[in-house]
N, C-alpha and C positions, 0 to 999 in steps of 0.2 A: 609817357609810358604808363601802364593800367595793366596791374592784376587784372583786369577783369578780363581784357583781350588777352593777354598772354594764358592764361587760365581759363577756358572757355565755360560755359554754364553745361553744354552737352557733356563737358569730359570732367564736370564736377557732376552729373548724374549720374555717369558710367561710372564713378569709385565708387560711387555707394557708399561714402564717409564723412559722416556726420562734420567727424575732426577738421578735417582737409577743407570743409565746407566752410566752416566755421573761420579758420585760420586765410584763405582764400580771402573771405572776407573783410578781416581784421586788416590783412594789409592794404584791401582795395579802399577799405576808410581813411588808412595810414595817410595813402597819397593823396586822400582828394584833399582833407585837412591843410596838408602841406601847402597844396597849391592854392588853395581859399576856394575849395568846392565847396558848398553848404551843404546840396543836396542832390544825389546819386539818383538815376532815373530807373530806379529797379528794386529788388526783383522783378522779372515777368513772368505772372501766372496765368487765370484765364483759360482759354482751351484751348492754352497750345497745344499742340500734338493730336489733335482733338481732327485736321484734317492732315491725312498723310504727307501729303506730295507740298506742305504750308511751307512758303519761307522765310519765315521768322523759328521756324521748331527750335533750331538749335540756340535762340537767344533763352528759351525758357530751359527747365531741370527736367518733366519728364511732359507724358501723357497720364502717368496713375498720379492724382490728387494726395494720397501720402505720402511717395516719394518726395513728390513737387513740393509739398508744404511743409516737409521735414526740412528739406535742403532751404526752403527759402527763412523759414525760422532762424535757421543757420547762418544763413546771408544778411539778413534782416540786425540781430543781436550784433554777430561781427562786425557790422560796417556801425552800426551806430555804437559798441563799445570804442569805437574809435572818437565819435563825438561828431557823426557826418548823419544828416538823416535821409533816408532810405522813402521812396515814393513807390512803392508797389504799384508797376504799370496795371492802371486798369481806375486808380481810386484819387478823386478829386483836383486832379492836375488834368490838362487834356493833352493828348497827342499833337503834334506841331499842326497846326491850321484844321484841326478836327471839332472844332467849335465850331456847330450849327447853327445855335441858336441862342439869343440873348439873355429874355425874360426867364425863358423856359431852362435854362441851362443854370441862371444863379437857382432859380426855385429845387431846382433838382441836386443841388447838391455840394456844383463843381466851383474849387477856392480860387484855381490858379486858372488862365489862359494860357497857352503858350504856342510860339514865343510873346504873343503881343493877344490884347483884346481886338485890335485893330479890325472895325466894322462890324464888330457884333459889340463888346462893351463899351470899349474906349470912354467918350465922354455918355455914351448910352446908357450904362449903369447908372451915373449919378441921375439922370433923369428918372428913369428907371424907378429908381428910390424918390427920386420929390414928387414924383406924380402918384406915388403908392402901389406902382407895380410890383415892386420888390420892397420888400418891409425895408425897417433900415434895421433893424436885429438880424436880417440876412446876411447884413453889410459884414457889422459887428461879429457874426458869427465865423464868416469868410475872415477877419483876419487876427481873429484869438485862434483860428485852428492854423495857422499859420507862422504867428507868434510863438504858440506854445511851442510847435518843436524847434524852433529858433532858442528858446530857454533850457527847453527840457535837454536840451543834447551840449549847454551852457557853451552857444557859439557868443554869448555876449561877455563870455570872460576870458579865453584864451585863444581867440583865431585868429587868421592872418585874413586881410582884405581880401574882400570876394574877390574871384578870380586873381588872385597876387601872385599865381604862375603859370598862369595859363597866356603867353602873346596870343592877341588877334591875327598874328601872321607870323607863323615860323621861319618864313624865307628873310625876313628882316631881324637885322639885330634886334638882342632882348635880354632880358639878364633870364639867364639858366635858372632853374629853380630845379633842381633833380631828387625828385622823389621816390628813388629809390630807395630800398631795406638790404641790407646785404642776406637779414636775418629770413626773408623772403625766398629766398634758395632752396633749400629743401620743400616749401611748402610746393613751388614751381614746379621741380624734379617729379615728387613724388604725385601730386595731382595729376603731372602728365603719363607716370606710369602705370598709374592705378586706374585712369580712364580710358587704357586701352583695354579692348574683350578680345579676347583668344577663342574662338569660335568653331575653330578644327584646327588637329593635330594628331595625325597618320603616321603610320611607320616611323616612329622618335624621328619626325623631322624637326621639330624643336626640344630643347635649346642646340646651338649650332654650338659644334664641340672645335674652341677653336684649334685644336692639335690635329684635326680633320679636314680642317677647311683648305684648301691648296687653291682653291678657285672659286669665286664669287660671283654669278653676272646679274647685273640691277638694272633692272626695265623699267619704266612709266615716268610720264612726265610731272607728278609730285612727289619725286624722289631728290630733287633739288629747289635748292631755293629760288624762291621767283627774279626775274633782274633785275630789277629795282627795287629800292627803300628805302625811298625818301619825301618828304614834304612836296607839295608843289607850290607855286607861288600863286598870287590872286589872278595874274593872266593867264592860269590854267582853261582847255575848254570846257572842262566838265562842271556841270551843276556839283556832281557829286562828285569831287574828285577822289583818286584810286586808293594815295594811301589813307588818306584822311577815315574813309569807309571800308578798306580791307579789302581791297581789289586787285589785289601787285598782281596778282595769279590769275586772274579771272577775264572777263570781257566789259571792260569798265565801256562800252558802246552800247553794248545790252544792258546793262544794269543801266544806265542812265534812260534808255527809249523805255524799259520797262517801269522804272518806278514812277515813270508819267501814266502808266495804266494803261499802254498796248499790250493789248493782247490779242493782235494780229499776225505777230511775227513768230516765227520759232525759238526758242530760247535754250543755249548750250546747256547740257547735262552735267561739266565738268568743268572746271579750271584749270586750263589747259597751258598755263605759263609758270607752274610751279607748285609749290609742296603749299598745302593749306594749314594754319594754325588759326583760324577764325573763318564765320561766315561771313559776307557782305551785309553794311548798313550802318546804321546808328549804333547798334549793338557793339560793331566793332570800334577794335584802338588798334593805333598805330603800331609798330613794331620797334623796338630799339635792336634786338639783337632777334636771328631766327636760327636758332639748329637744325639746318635740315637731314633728313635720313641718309642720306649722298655723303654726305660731308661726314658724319657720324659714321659712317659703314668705311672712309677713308683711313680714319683714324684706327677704328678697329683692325681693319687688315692690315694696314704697318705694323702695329704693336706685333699682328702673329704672323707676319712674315707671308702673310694672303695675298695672291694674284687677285683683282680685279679688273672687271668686264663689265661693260655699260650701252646701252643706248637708249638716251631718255628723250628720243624723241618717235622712231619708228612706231607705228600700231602692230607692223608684222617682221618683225626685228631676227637676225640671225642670232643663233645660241649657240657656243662653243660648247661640243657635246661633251667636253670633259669637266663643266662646272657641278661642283660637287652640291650647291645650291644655287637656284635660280630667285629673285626678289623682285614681284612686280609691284611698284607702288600707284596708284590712283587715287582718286577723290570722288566726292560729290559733292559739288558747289549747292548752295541756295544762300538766298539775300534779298532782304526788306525791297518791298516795291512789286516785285511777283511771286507768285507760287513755282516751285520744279515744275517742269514738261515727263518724268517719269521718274521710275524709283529704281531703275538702272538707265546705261549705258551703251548704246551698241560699240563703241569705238572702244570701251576699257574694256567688255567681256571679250571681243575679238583679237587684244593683246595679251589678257589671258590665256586665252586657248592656243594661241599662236606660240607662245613661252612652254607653257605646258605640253607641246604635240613634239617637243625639241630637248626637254628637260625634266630627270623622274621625279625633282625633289623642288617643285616651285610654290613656294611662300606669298602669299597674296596679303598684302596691307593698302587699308581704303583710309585716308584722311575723310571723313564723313559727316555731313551738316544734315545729319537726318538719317534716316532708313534706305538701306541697300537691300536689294534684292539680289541672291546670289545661286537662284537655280540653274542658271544657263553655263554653269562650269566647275559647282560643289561638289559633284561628285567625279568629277577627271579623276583618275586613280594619281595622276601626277600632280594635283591639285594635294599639297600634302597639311599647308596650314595656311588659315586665314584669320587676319587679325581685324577687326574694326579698331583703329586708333583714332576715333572722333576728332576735335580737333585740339589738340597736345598744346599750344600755345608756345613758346620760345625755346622749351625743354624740348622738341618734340624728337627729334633724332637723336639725342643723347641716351632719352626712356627706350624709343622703340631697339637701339641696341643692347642697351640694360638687358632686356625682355628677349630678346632673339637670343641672346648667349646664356640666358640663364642667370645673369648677374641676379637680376630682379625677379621674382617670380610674379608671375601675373594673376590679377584680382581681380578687375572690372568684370561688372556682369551689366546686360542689356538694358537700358531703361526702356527699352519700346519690344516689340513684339517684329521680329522679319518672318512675314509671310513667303510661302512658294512661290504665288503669282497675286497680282497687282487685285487683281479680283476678290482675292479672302478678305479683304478689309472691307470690302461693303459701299455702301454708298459717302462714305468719308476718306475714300482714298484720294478723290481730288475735291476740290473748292467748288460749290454752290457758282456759277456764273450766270449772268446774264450778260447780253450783248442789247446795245441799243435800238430799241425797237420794242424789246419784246414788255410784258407785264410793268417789272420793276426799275427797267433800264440801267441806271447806273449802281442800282441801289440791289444784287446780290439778295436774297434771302436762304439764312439758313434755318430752319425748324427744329432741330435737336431731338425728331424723332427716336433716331436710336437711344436716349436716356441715355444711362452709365455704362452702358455695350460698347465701348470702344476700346481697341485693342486688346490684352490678354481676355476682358472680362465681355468680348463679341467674339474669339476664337471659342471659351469656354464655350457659350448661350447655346452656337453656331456647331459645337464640339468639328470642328475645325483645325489640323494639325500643323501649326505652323513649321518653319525650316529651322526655326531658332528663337524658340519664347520669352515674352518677359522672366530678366532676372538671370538667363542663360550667363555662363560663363565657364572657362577651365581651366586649370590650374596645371602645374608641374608635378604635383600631388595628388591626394587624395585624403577628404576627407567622409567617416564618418559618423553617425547620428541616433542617437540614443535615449532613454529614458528621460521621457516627455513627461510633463505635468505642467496641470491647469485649473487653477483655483480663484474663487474671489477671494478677497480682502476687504474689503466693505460691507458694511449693513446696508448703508444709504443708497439701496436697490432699489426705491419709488419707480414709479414711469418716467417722474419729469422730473427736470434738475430743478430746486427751490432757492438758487444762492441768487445774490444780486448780478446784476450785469456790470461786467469790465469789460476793456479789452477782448476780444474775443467772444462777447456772450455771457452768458450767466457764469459764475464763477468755478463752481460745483460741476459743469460741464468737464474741467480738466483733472478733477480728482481721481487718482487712480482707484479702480475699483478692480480688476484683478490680474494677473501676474502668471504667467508662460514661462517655464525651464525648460533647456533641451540639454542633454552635452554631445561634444562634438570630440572628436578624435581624430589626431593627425595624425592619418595611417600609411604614410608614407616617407620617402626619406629627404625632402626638404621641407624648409618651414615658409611658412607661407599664411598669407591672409582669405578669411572665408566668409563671403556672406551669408551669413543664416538671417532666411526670411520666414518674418511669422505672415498665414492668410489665413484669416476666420471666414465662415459661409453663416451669414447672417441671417435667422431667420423673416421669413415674410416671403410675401407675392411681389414677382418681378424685382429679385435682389440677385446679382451676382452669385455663381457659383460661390466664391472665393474671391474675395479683396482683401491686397498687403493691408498690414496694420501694426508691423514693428519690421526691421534686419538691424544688427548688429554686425562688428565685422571684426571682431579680435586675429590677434595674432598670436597663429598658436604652433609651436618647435615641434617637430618634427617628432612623434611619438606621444605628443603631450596631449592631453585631454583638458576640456576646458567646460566650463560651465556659462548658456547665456542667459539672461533675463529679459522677459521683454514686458514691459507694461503697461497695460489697458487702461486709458481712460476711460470715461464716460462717453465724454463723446465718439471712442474708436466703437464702442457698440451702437451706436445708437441709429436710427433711423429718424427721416425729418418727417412727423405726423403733418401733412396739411390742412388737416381740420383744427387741431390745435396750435398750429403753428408753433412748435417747439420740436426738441429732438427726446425722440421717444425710445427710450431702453424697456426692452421688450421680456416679457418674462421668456424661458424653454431653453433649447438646447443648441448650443454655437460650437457650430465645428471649426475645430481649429488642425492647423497641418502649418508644418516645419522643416523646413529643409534646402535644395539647393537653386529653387526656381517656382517657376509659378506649376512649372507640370515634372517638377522632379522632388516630391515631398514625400519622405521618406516617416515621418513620424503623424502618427492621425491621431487625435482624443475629440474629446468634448468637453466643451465649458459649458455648468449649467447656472444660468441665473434665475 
């Protein structure tokens, strides 16, 4: 069992908490330690998110680069204050069988193989080096950076033998090694219900008042748990087998022909055998326990004495008209090996509309591995709220009931941008392909012409009105926003940063140089958490309207006003000069805006440097 699968990376982007990132973390280090994991194959940065309909998005945090790098900082510290070190997919380790090349791959860079050198270094390396292809200070260099975080994370003084509880075969005896935290509970709960977004809410159809509810009826096929949960044995047929990769739900037929790279066949939109708490692949883990929304909606309507109604299989299901709320749940499947086929569903929007054309007050919740499109039935006047609950991980029916009755108040806000139609996103909505034959064959080229235009900051360029923009979110509340200020704090204003290089770059790069207040007021009568997001508009040619560069997310009672801070590095100003190749802090004047989204910024000033 794994933090990391029970707590997904998508619904550690949606809290937008720093905390819960951090603590996610700490306990996903907790367990590998235990079981003699050395080192965690993650975070995933990169450009994910970078092509809409990609299926890997949800194994990364967001598409904006300081969301993504704040959280992975997060993930990064946590897992290694545990004493596990952390391989940031993308840097000197290689993807499984993703080594191309021998000579050219040690020069470049890469420490590790994996899983194996086999037919590119193997015994070819040492040749390699005696013939003087590869210096042998290559060698030396590949395994002091290797060593080093084997020392620095001091696995040579307290760990248990690599792999010392991990069996090669679950189906056969093995001595348990159970890595669980009990103290891990809360961080579970509340990660799952802080990464749900509340997206619409019509007519107080939420929170559901339970002294009102007399009758319930819950539609869609991940409203329960999937039917199986279990290991398979080694005479399974799958390469990939379902639980192993996170498939209970899914079409473990298709994810197997697809992660061989067909892409001749059509590929399901949904996970059509059950409630999702992870995407498919590597990224995922296995499940010990799952709460699904069914079973958590069971509980709750006994406590209050609630008639329940159900059918979680129809797409055009009868509604007793006298349900006082209607509950359709769906999903959106994606997973390592293909990209999505669309960024909706025709089979879940026609079980929408079919609930909705039968029921005034129907509550739509998506389990979602990426971006839903939701114009084909946001506005049904009987469409009264919609949730994106990403994907919740073991908590996930326990949160979304939290959240329906009000227990919890809802926080999450958007890490991605949901457009109207599939078309706003530009030439990044699907994957670069070729087919064999053409130019590149097997070999896809992407060119990165759009630069930094992708998502909220190609709606801006584009001024393009998305359905639901980065950072979007709503509350049970209300809060707001007030007397803004923005000031340096530094002399050490130069162009270029003059400190040494560390970690990260020149040193001087992370010095705060100046410093964002806002306050915030909870103008309503529950209490509740708020992302306030800082975006400066950097000056220069071809820079973003507006790029995040701090949120905070305090918790503030009901009446109380609160003060945030948010603090500017050097590098959050800075721009990458390509002629001097350094990051160039620019003299003039930076607009900065505060507030509840990327297009709800209620507070405007100017930083001048």
């Amino acid at each position: 069992m794994s933090i990391r699968g029970l707590l997904g990376f998508m619904l550690a982007q949606g809290s937008w908490n720093k905390d819960l990132a951090h603590q996610r973390a700490h306990f996903m280090g907790n367990e590998a330690k235990i079981k003699g994991v050395n080192v965690l194959l993650g975070p995933f940065i990169g450009p994910i998110g970078r092509v809409v309909t990609g299926g890997r998005n949800w194994e990364g945090f967001s598409v904006d680069p300081y969301l993504s790098g704040t959280l992975v900082h997060e993930t990064v510290s946590g897992i290694q204050d545990a004493g596990v070190v952390t391989s940031t997919k993308g840097f000197v380790v290689s993807d499984w069988g993703a080594q191309m090349s021998g000579v050219a791959s040690a020069l470049a860079g890469l420490d590790v193989a994996m899983p194996n050198g086999a037919g590119k270094w193997a015994g070819n390396l040492s040749l390699a080096i005696n013939n003087g292809s590869v210096p042998e200070s290559r060698l030396d260099d590949m395994a002091t950076r290797v060593l080093a975080s084997w020392y620095k994370m001091k696995q040579d003084e307290d760990f248990p033998a690599p792999g010392y509880g991990m069996p090669a075969d679950l189906t056969k005896p093995h001595e348990v090694v159970d890595a669980r935290n009990k103290g891990a509970k809360p961080t579970l709960f509340d990660g799952a219900a802080e990464g749900h977004v509340l997206v619409k809410n019509s007519k107080g159809a939420l929170p559901l008042d339970s002294n009102r509810m007399k009758l319930i009826s819950v539609f869609g096929y991940s409203a329960k748990a999937p039917n199986y949960n279990t290991p398979e044995g080694a005479d399974n047929p799958w390469r990939f087998p379902p639980w192993t990769m996170g498939l209970q739900a899914a079409n473990a037929t298709e994810v197997n022909i697809g992660w061989m790279g067909n892409l001749s066949i059509s590929y399901t939109d949904i996970a059509p055998n059950g409630t999702l708490v992870s995407g498919g692949g590597s990224g995922a883990s296995a499940q010990s326990l799952i709460s699904a929304p069914f079973d958590a909606l069971i509980s709750q309507c006994r406590e209050d004495g609630t008639a329940l109604s159900w059918d979680l299989e129809s797409g055009n299901p009868d509604v007793n008209p006298t349900s006082d709320a209607c509950i359709v749940v769906g999903n959106v499947w994606a997973s390592e090996g293909y990209d999505r086929p669309t960024l909706r569903d025709e089979f879940t929007d026609r079980l929408i509309e079919n609930v909705a054309s039968q029921c005034a007050n129907t509550v739509v919740v998506f389990h979602n591995a990426g971006v839903r499109l939701v114009d084909s039935f946001i506005d049904h006047p009987n469409v009264t709220a919609v949730i994106f609950a990403h994907l919740p991980g073991q908590e996930s029916g326990k949160a979304l009931v939290s959240l329906l009755y009000g227990k919890t108040n809802p926080s999450g806000r958007l890490p991605y941008t949901v457009a109207r139609d599939e078309a706003d996103y530009g030439r990044v909505a699907k994957p670069d392909l070729t087919l064999p034959g053409d130019q590149y064959g097997m070999f896809p080229q992407s060119d990165f012409t759009e630069g930094v235009f992708i998502d909220y900051r190609h709606f801006d360029a584009r001024n393009i009105t998305p359905r639901f923009e980065f950072g979007f979110g709503l509350s049970y509340t209300t809060f707001d926003y007030s007397d803004l200020s923005a000031s340096t704090v530094s002399d050490a204003l130069q162009p270029y940063p003059t400190g040494q290089v560390v970690e990260g770059g020149q040193e001087d790069l992370w010095d705060v140089v100046a410093v964002v207040k806002a306050t915030i007021t909870n103008s309503g009568k529950r209490d509740g958490k708020e992302v306030a997001q800082l975006y400066l508009g950097i000056p220069g040619e071809n820079t973003p309207a507006k790029q995040l560069r701090g949120f905070e997310k305090p918790l503030i009672p009901a009446g109380v006003t609160a003060t945030v801070r948010f603090e500017l590095t050097r590098r959050d100003l800075s721009v990458w000069d390509v002629e001097a190749q350094k990051w160039l802090l620019q003299k003039g004047s930076y607009q900065v805006f505060v507030g509840r989204s990327s297009r709800d910024l209620p507070l405007v000033g100017t930083l001048t440097i």
